[in-house]
C-alpha positions as a LaTeX table, in Angstrom:
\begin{tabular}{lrrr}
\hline
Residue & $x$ (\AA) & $y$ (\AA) & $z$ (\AA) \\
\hline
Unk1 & $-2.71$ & $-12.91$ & 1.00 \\
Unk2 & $-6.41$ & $-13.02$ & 1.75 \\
Unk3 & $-8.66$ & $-10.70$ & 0.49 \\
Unk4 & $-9.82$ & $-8.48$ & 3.92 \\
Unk5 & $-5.41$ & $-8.24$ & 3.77 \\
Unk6 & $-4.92$ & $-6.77$ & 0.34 \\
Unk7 & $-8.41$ & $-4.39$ & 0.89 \\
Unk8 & $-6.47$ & $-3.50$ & 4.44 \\
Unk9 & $-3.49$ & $-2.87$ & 2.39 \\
Unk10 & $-4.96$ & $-1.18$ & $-0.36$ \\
Unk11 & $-6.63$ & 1.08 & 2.32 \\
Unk12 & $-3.21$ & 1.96 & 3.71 \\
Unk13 & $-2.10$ & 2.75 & 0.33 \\
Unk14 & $-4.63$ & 5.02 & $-0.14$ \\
Unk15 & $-4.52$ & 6.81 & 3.12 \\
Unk16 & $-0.55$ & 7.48 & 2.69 \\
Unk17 & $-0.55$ & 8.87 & $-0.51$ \\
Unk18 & $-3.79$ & 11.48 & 1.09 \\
Unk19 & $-1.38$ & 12.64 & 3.75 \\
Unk20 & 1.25 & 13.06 & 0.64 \\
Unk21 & $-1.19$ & 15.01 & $-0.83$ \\
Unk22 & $-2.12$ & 17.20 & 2.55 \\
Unk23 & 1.80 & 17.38 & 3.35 \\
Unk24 & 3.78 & 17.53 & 0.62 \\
Unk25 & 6.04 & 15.72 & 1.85 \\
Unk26 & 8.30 & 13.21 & 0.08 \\
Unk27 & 8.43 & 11.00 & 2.75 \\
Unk28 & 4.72 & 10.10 & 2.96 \\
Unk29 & 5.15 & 9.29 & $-0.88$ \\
Unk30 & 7.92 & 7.01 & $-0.70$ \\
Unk31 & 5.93 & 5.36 & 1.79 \\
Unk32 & 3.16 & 4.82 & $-0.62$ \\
Unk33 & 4.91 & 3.70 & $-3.03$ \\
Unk34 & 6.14 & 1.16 & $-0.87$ \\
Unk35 & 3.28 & $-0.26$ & 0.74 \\
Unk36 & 2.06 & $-0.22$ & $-3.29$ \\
Unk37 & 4.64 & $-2.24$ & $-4.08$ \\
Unk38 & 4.62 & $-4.54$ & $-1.00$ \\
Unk39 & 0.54 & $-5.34$ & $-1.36$ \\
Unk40 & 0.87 & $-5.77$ & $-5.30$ \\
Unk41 & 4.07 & $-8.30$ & $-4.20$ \\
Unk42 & 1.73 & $-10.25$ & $-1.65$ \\
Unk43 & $-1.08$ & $-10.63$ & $-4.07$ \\
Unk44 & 1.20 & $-12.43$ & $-6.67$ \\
Unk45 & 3.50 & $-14.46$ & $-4.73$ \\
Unk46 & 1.23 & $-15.10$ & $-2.02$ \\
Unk47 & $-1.54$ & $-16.75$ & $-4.06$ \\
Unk48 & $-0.22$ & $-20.77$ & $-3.55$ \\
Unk49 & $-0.46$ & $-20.50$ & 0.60 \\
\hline
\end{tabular}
């Protein structure tokens, strides 16, 4: 994963969980936590290609 991917993630992390916070909704969180979980994946496995 190069870096201007994981800042793009990270970005998309942090804009989910503000529309959690406007919403409320548990939907936007689990989405969050996914694309968390999914950019944290791709900086650790994705660091021999």
């Amino acid at each position: 994963m190069g870096v201007l991917a994981f800042f793009a993630a990270l970005l998309a992390v942090v804009m989910s969980f503000g529309r959690w916070h406007e919403t409320g909704s548990p939907v936007w969180l689990a989405v969050s936590i996914a694309l968390l979980i999914l950019t944290l994946a791709g900086s650790l496995f994705g660091r021999g290609k």
